[in-house]
C-alpha positions as CSV (number, residue, x, y, z in Angstrom):
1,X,132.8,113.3,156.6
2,X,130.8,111.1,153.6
3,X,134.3,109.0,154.0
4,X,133.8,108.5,157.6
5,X,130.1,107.7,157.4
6,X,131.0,104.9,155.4
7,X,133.4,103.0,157.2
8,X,131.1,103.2,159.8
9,X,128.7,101.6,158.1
10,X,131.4,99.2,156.5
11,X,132.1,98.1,160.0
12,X,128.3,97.7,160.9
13,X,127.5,95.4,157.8
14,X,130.5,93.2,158.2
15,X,129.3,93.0,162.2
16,X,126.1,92.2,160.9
17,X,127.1,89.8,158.2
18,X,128.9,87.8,160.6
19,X,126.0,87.0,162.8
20,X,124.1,86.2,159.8
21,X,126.7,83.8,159.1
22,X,126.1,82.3,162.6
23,X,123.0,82.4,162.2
24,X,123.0,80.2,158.8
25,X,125.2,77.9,161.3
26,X,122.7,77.6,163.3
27,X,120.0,76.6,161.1
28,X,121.8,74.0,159.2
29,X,122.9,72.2,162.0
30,X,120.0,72.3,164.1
31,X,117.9,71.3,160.1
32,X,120.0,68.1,159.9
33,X,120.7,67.2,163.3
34,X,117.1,67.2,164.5
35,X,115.3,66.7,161.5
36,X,111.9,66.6,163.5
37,X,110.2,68.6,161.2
38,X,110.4,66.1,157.7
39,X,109.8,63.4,160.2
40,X,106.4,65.0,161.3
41,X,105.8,65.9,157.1
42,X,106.2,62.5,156.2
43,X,103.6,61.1,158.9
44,X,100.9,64.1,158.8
45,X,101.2,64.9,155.1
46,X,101.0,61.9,153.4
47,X,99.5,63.4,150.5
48,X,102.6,65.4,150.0
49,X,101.1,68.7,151.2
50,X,103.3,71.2,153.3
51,X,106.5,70.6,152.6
52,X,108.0,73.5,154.6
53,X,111.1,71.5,155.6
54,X,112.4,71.9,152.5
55,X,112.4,75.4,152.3
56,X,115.1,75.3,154.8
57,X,117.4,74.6,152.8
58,X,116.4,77.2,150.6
59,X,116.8,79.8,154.0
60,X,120.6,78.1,154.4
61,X,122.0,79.3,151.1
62,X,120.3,82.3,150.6
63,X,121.6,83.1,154.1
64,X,124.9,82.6,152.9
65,X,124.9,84.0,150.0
66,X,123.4,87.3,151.7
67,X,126.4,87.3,154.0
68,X,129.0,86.8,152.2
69,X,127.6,89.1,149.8
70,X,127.0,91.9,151.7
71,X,130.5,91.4,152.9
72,X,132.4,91.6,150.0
73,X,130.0,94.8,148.7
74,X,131.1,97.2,151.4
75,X,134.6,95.9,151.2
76,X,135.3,96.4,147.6
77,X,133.7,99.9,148.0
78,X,132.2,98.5,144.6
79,X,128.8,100.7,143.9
80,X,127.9,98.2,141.3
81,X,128.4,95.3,144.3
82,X,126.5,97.8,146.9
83,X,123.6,98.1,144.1
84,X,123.5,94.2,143.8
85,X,124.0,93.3,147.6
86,X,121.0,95.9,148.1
87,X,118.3,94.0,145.5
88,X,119.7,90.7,147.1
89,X,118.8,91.9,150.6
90,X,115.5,93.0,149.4
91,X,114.9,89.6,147.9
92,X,116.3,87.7,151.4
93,X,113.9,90.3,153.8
94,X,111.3,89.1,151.7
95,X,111.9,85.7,151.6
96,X,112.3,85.6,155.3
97,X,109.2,87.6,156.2
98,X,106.9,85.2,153.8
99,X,108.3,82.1,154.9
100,X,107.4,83.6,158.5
101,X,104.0,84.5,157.6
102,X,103.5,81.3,156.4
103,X,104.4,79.4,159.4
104,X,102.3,81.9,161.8
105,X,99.2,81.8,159.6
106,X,98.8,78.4,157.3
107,X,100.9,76.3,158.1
108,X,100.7,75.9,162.0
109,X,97.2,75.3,161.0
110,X,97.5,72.9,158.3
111,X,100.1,70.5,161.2
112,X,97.5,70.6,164.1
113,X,95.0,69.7,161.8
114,X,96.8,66.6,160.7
115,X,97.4,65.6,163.9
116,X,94.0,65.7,165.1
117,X,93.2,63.9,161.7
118,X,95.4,61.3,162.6
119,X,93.9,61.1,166.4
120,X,90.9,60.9,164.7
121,X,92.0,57.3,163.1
122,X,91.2,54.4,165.3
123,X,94.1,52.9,163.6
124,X,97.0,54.9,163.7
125,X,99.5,54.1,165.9
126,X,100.8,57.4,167.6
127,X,103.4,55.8,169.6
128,X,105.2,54.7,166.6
129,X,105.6,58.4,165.5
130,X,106.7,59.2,168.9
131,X,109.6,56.9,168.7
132,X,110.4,57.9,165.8
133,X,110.6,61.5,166.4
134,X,112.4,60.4,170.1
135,X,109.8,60.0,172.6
136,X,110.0,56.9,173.8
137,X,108.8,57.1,177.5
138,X,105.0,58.5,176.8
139,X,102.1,56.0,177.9
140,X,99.7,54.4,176.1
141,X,96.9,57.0,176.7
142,X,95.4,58.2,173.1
143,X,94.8,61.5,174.1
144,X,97.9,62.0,176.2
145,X,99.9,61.0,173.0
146,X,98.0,63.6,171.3
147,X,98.7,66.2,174.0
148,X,102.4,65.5,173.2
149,X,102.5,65.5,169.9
150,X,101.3,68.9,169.9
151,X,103.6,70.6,171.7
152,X,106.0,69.1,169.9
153,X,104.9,70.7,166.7
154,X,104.6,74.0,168.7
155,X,108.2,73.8,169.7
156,X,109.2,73.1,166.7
157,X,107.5,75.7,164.6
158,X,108.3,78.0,167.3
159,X,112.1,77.5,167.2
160,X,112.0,77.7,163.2
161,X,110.0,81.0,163.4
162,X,112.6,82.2,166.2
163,X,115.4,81.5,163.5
164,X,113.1,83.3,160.8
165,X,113.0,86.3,162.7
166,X,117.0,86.7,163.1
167,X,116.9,85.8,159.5
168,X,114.6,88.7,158.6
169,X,116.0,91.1,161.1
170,X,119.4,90.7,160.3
171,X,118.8,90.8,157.0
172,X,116.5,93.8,157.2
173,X,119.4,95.9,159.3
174,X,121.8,94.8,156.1
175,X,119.6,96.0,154.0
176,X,119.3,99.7,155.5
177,X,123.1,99.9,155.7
178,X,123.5,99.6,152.6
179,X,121.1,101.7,151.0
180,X,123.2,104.4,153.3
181,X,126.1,103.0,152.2
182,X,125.1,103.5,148.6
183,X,124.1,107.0,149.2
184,X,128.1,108.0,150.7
185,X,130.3,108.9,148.8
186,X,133.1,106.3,148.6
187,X,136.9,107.6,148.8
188,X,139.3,105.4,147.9
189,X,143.1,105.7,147.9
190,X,144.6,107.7,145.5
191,X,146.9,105.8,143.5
192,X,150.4,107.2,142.1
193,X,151.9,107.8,138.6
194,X,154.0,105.5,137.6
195,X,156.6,108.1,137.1
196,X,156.5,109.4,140.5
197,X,156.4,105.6,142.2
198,X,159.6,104.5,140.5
199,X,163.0,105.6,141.2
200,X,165.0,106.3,138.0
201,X,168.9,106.0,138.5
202,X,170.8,107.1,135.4
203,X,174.8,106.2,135.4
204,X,177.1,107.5,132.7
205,X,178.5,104.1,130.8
206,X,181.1,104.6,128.0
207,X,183.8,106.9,127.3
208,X,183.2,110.6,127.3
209,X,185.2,113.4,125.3
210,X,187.0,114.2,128.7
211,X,188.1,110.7,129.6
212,X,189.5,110.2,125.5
213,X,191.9,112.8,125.8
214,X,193.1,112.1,128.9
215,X,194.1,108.7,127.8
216,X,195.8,110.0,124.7
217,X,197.6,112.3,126.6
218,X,199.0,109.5,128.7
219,X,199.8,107.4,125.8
220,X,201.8,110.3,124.0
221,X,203.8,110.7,126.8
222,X,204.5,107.3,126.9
């Protein structure tokens, strides 16, 4: 029964370890192809504050690593690889959950602040920022700029804190499994002697006592 319960559970984490693995897809191509969020960073922080864009990077290979990881653990039926893929899943919930927090509660805050800093500027042009992020067709209304520039940044967080949730709740799921995994006992197969595997085939090679005289009797009565 504890044999069953874990290649149920070796099925589950390898299910969920390759949507984590689409998941880390996801984010790196929608991190380098859009690249709104550094673009924003480098306008609104100019003191080098925030930063968050980088973390992203950090998210993609620790992503990785946790599916790949948790992957090869239930496979190899390793305990040793179970224990490891279990402290690494801790590590990834909590990475996930705190870069999520941070989003929702400082640095949401800390963007929409700059941007009204920046309205605040008589001489900052907004339309150039616009371009640059790819709206080109907004008018030459301060406030209207304004208005778009912050639901841009809303979008934006909001999709990265969409990703951040799968992140954390695929990662969280992994997590579980495997501290039920870890708990099963583990039956592998059974592996033969060596004396039992191979086939041993003796043959007689010489002369026996029985084949001697028999020859000496044909040669005397030759």
């Amino acid at each position: 029964m504890a044999s069953l319960a874990f290649k149920f559970i070796r099925r589950i984490v390898n299910v969920l370890s390759f949507l984590l693995l689409l998941e880390t897809v996801v984010i790196a191509v929608y991190t380098y192809w859009s690249r709104t969020l550094s673009r924003l960073e480098m306008y609104i922080f100019s003191n080098g504050d925030g930063g968050f864009s980088s973390v992203t990077g950090y998210l993609i290979c620790f992503s990785l690593f946790m599916a790949l990881l948790s992957s090869t653990a239930v496979n190899s039926k390793s305990k040793f690889t179970i224990k490891l893929a279990l402290i690494f899943g801790i590590f990834y919930f909590t990475f996930s959950v705190a870069c999520f927090a941070y989003i929702k509660f400082s640095y949401l805050t800390k963007m929409t602040d700059g941007a009204y800093d920046m309205y605040n500027r008589s001489t900052f042009d907004f339309s150039s920022l616009l371009a640059m992020i790819g709206k080109t067709n907004i008018i030459n209304n301060r406030q209207e700029q304004l208005t778009c520039l912050m639901n841009i940044i809303n979008n934006e967080l909001w999709v990265i804190m969409i990703m951040l949730t799968c992140s954390y709740s695929l990662g969280g799921f992994i997590t579980i499994f495997m501290i039920m995994g870890g708990n099963c006992k583990i039956r592998k197969p059974k592996t033969k002697p060596a004396e039992e595997e191979a086939e041993v085939i003796v043959q007689q090679v010489g002369f026996s006592g029985g084949s001697l005289r028999k020859a000496s009797h044909k040669s005397s009565m030759m």
